[in-house]
C-alpha positions as CSV (number, residue, x, y, z in Angstrom):
1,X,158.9,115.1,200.5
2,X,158.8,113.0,196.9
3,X,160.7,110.1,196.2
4,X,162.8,110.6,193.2
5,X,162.1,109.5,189.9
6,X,163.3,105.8,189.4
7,X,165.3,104.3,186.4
8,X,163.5,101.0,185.5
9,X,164.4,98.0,183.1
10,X,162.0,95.4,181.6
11,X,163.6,91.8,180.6
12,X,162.4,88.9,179.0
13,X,159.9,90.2,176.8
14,X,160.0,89.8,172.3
15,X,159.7,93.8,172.2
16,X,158.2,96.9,171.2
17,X,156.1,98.0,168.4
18,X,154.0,94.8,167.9
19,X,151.4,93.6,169.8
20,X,152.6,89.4,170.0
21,X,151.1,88.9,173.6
22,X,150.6,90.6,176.9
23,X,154.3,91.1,178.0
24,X,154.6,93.2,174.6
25,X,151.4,95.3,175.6
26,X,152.9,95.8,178.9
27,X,156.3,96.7,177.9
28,X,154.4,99.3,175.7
29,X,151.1,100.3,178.0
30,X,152.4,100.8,181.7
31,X,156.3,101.3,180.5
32,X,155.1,104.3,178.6
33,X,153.0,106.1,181.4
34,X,155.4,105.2,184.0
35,X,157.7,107.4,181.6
36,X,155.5,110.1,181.3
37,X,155.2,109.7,185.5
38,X,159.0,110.9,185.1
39,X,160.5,107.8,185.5
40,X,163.5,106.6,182.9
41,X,161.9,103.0,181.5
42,X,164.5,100.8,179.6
43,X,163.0,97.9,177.7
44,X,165.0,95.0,176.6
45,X,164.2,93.9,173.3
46,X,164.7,91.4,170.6
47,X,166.6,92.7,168.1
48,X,165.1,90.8,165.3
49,X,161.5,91.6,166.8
50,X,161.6,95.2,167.8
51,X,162.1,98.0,164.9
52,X,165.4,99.5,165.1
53,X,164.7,102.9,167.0
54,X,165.7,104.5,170.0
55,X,162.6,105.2,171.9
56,X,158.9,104.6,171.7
57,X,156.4,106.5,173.9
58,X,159.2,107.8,175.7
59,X,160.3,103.8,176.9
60,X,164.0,103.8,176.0
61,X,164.5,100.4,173.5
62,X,167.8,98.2,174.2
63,X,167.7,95.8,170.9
64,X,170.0,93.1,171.7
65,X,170.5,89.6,170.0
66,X,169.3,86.1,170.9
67,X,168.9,82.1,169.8
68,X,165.7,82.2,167.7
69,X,165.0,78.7,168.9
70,X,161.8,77.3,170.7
71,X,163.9,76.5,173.7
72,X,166.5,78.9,173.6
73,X,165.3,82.4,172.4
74,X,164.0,83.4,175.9
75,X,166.7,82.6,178.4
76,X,169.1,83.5,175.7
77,X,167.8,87.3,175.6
78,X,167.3,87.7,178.7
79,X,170.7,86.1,180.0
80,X,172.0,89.2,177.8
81,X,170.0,91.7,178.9
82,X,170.8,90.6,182.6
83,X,174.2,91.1,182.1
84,X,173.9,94.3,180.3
85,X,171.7,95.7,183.0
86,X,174.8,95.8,185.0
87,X,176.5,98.3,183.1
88,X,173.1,100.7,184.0
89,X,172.3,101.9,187.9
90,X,168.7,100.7,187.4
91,X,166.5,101.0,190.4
92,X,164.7,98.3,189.8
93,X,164.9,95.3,187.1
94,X,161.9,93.6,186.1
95,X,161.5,90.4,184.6
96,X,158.8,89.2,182.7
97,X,157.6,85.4,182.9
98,X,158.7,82.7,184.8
99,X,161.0,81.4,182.0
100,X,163.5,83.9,183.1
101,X,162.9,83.7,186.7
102,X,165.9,82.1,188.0
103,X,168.1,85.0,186.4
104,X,166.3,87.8,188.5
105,X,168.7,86.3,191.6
106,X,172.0,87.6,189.8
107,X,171.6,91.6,189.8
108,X,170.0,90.7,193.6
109,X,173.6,89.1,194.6
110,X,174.8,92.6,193.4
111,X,172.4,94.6,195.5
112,X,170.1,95.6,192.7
113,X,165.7,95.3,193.6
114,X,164.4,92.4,190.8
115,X,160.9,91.8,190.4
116,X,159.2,89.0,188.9
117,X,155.8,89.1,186.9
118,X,154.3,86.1,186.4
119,X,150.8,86.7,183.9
120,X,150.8,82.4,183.4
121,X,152.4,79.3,184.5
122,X,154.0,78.2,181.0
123,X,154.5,74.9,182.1
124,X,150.8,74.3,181.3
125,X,151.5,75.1,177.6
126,X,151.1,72.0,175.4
127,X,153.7,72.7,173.3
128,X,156.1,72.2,175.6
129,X,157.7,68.8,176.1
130,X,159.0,67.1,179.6
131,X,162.6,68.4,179.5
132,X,161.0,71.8,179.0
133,X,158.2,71.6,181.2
134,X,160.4,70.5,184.1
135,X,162.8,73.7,183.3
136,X,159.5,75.9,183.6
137,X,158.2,74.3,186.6
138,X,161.7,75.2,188.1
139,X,161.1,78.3,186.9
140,X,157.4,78.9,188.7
141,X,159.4,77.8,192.2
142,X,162.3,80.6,190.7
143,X,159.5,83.4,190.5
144,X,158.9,82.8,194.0
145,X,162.1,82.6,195.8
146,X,164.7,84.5,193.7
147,X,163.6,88.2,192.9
148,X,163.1,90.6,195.8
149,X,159.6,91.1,194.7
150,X,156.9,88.9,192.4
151,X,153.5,90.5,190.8
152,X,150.9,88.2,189.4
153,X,148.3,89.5,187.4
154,X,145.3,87.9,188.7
155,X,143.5,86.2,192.3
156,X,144.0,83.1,190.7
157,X,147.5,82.9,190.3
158,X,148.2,84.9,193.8
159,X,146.0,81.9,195.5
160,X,148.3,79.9,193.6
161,X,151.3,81.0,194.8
162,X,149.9,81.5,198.4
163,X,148.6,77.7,198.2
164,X,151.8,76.2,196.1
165,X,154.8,78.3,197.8
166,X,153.2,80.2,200.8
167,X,153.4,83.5,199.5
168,X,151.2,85.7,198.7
169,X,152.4,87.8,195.7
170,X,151.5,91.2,194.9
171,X,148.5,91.4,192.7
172,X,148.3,93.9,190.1
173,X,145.5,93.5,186.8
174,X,146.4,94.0,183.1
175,X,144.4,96.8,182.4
176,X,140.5,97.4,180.2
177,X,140.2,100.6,178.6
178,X,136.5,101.0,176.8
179,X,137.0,101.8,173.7
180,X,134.6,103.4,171.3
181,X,133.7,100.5,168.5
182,X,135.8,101.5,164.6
183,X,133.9,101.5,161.6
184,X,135.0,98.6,159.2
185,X,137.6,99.9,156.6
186,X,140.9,98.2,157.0
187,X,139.0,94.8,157.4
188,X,137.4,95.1,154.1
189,X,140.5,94.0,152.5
190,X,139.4,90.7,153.8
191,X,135.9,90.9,152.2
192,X,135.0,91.5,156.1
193,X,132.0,93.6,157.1
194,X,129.9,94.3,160.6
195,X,129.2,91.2,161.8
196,X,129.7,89.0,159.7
197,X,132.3,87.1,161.4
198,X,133.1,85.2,164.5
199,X,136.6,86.1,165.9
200,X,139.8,84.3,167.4
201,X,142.7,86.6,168.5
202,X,146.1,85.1,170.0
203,X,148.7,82.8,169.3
204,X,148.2,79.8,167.7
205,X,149.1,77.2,169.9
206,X,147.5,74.0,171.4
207,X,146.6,75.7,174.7
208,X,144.4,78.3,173.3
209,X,141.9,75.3,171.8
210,X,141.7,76.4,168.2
211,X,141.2,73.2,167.4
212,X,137.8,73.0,169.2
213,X,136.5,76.5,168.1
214,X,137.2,74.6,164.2
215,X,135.1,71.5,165.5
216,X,132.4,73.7,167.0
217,X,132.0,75.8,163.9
218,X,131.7,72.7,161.6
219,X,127.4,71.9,161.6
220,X,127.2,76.1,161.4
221,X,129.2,76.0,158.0
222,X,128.0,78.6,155.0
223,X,126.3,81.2,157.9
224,X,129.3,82.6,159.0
225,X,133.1,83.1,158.7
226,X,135.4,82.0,161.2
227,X,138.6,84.7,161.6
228,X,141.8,83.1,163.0
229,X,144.1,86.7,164.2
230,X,147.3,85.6,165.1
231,X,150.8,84.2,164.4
232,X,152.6,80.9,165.5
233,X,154.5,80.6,169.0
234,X,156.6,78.0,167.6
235,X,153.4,76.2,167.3
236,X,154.2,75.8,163.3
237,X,152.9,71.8,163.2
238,X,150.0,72.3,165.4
239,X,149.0,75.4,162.9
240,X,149.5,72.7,160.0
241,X,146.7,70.8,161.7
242,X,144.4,73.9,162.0
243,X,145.0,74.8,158.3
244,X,144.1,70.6,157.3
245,X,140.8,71.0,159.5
246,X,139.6,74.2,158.4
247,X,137.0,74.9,155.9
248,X,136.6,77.5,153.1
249,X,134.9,80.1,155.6
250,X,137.7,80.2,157.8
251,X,140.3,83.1,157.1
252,X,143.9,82.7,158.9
253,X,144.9,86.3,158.9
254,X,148.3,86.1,160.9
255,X,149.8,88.8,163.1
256,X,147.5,92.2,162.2
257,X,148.4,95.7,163.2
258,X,146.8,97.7,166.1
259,X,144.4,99.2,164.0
260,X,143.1,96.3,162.1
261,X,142.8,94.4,165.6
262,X,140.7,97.3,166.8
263,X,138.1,96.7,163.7
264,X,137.8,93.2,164.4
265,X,137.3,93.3,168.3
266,X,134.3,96.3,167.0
267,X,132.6,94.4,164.4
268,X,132.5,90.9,164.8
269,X,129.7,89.0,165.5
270,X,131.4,87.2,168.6
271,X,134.1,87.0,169.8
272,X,135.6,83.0,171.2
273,X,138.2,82.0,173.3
274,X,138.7,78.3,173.9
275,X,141.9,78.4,176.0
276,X,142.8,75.7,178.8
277,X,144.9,77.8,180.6
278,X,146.0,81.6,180.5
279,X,147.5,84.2,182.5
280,X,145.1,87.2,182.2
281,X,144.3,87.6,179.0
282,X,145.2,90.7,177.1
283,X,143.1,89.7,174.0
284,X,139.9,88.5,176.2
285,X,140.8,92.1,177.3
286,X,140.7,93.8,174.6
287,X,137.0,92.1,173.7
288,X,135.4,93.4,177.1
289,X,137.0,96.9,176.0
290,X,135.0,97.0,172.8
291,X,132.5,95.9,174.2
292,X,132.1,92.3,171.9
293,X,129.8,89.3,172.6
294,X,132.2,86.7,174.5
295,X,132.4,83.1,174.5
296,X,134.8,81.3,176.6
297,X,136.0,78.7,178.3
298,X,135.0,78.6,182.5
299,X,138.8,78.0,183.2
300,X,138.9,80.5,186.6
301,X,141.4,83.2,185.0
302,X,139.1,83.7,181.9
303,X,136.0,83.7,184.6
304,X,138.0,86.8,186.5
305,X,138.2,88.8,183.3
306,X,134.7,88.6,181.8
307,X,132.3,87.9,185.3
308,X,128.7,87.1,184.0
309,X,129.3,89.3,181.3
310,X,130.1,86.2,178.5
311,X,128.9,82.9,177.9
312,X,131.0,79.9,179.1
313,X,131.5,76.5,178.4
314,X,134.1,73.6,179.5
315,X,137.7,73.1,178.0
316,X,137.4,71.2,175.3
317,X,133.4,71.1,175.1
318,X,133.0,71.0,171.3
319,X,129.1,70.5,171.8
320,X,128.7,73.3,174.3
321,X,130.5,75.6,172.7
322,X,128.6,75.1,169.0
323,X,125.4,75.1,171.1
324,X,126.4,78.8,172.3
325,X,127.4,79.8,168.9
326,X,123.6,78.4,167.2
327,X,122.3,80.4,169.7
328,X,123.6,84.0,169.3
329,X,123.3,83.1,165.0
330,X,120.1,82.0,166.2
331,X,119.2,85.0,168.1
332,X,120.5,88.4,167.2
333,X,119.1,89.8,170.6
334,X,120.9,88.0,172.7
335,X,124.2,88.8,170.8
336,X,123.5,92.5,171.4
337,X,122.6,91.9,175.1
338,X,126.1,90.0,175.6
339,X,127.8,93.3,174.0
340,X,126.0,95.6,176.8
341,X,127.2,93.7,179.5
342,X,130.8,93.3,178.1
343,X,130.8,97.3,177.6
344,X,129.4,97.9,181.3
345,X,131.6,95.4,182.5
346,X,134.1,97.1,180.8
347,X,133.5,100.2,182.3
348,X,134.1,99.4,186.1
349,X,137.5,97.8,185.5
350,X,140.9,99.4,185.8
351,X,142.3,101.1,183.1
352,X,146.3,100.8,181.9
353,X,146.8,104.5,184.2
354,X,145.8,102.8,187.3
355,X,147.8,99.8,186.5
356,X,150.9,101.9,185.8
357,X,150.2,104.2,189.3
358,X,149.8,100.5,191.5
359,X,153.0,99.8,189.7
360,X,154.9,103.0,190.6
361,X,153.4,102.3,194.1
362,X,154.7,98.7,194.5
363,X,158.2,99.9,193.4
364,X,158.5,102.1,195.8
365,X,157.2,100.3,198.7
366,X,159.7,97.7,198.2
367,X,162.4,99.7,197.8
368,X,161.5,101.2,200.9
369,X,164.2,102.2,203.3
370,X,167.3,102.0,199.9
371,X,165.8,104.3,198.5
372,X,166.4,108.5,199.7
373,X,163.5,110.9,199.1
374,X,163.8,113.4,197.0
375,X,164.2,116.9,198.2
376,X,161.1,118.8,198.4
C-alpha cells in the first residue's frame, strides 16, 4: 500500500524565480522535486517579486498582493495567502519563518496539518527595532505552539527549541550539491577574472557584518577587489554606510542571476561571511558546493555548515579576520588546500533530493492516521 500523493502549499516566502534568500531556494529546490515525487506544490508568492507565470519546475505559483513595507510586507502576504489557502483542500500548509508563525493556528482551527519552518530567529536581526523585535520573539514562541508540526534547519536551532520551549523540532538540513567550478565569462562584464577577488554573497544588512569584512580589507587595499553580491532587506541606510566606507576596489554588484552567482562562488579567491547570526546559510552553502576557500565567523550555525573545512574568526573580529585574509594573499597554498576540504566536505553532505524525500517523509508521518493510503 502507497500513500497518495499530497497537495501542498508554501506561505510566507518573496517568491519564485529569484534567488533573494533561503526560503526562495527552498520554495524552488525541494517544492520542485517534491512535484516531480507526484505531489501538487502550490507556492504563495509576491506578486511584485515573482514573474507573472503559472508554474515553474512544476511548483504551481499563486501571485498575490501585499504592503511593500519593512514591517508590513510579510504578515500582509501571508495573512492573504492564509485565507486563500482555504478555498484549496491542501494537505498540508507550510509556513515559512517565524514572522508568520502565529497565522499557521488558523487553517489548524479548521482541521487543516500546518507546519512551521524556522531556518533563523529574526529577532536577532539588527535591523529590527523593539516594537518589532518583540512581535518576532512572539513569533519564535508562535513557531512552537501553534502549527501541528515545526522543522528547523539545523542542531543548533533544534537545541534551541528543546532548551527555550521544550520541544524538540524536527530537524531537516538545507541541502549541498557539489558543483563542478564555471569558467569566468559572465563576470567579465565586471573586469572580474579567476581569482582575483574576494567574495560576499547575501543581503545587505547589519547582521551579516559587511561592515567588518570593509574594515578588514582596508591595510590589504590595491591586492585585491572586494565583491559585495547582494540587494538590500530594507537595510537601505545601513547600505549608505557601506557605500561611505568602501574603497575604489570594492564592487557592489546587487542581486545577480543564478548563473553569474555560480561564476563567482567558482572563481574567487575566498569566499567571507562575517554574520552574527543566521539560520543555515544557503549562500555559505552554496561556497562549500563549489568548493571555495571560506572564512567565517565561529557563530555555531556557520560552524555546522563548514566543520574544519574554513577558517574562522569571532563576530566582529576586524583583526582576526584581516589576519586570515593576509594569510591566504600571502599564501596561495593554503588557499587551494581550504578549497579541497570545502569540496570533500561538500561531498558527504546531503543533497536538495534527500532533503525533499526527509520532507515527503515528515509529512506523512504527521499526517499519520488523517490520512487514507492509497490503493495499491
Amino acid at each position: 500500500m502507497k500513500h497518495r500523493p499530497l497537495r501542498i502549499a508554501f506561505i510566507g516566502a518573496r517568491g519564485v524565480g529569484s534567488r533573494y534568500s533561503g526560503i526562495e531556494t527552498y520554495y524552488e529546490e525541494v517544492g520542485s522535486r517534491l512535484a516531480a515525487r507526484g505531489h501538487e506544490v502550490t507556492a504563495y508568492c509576491r506578486n511584485y517579486f515573482t514573474p507573472d507565470i503559472a508554474t515553474l519546475r512544476g511548483v504551481h505559483v499563486r501571485r498575490l498582493p501585499c504592503i511593500r513595507s519593512k514591517h508590513l510586507e510579510t504578515i500582509t502576504h501571508s495573512l492573504l495567502s492564509t485565507f486563500d489557502s482555504f478555498r484549496q483542500p491542501f494537505d498540508v500548509i507550510q509556513f515559512h519563518a517565524i514572522g508568520s508563525a502565529p497565522l499557521s493556528l488558523l487553517p489548524r482551527l479548521f482541521g487543516r496539518t500546518t507546519v512551521l519552518s524556522v531556518r533563523g530567529l529574526d529577532w536577532q536581526r539588527a535591523k529590527w527595532g523593539g516594537f518589532a523585535r518583540g512581535v518576532l520573539k512572539f513569533g519564535e514562541w508562535a513557531s512552537a505552539h501553534c502549527p501541528t508540526a515545526t522543522v528547523v534547519v539545523s542542531r543548533t536551532l533544534q537545541e534551541h527549541y528543546a532548551k527555550v520551549h521544550g520541544r524538540r523540532p524536527c530537524c531537516i538540513p538545507n541541502a549541498v550539491l557539489t558543483s563542478p567550478p564555471r569558467e569566468p565569462q559572465r563576470i567579465k562584464q565586471y573586469g572580474l577574472d579567476r581569482r582575483s577577488y574576494i567574495l560576499y554573497s547575501g543581503r545587505l544588512s547589519p547582521e551579516k557584518g559587511v561592515d567588518v569584512l570593509l574594515d578588514a580589507m582596508r591595510p590589504l587595499r590595491g591586492r585585491i577587489k572586494l565583491v559585495l553580491a547582494g540587494g538590500s532587506s530594507y537595510s537601505d541606510s545601513y547600505i549608505e554606510s557601506l557605500h561611505r566606507a568602501a574603497s575604489d576596489d570594492v564592487m557592489f554588484l546587487g542581486t545577480v542571476d543564478r548563473e553569474t552567482m555560480q561564476e563567482l562562488y567558482s572563481n574567487c579567491y575566498a569566499y567571507v561571511l562575517p554574520s552574527v547570526m543566521e539560520g543555515l546559510s544557503i549562500a555559505l552553502l552554496e561556497a562549500v558546493s563549489f568548493g571555495a576557500c571560506i572564512v567565517t565567523t565561529n557563530i555555531p550555525e556557520n560552524v555546522e555548515v563548514v566543520d574544519d573545512a574554513a577558517l574562522t574568526f569571532t563576530p566582529g573580529d576586524t583583526a582576526a579576520l584581516g589576519e586570515h585574509l593576509r594569510r591566504l594573499l600571502d599564501a596561495p597554498q593554503l588557499a587551494t588546500t581550504y578549497r579541497q576540504k570545502a569540496a570533500a566536505h561538500a561531498a558527504a553532505q546531503p543533497d536538495w533530493d534527500t532533503v525533499a524525500q526527509l520532507t515527503e517523509e515528515f509529512y506523512y508521518q504527521i499526517l499519520g492516521a488523517r490520512l487514507a493510503p492509497a490503493v495499491a
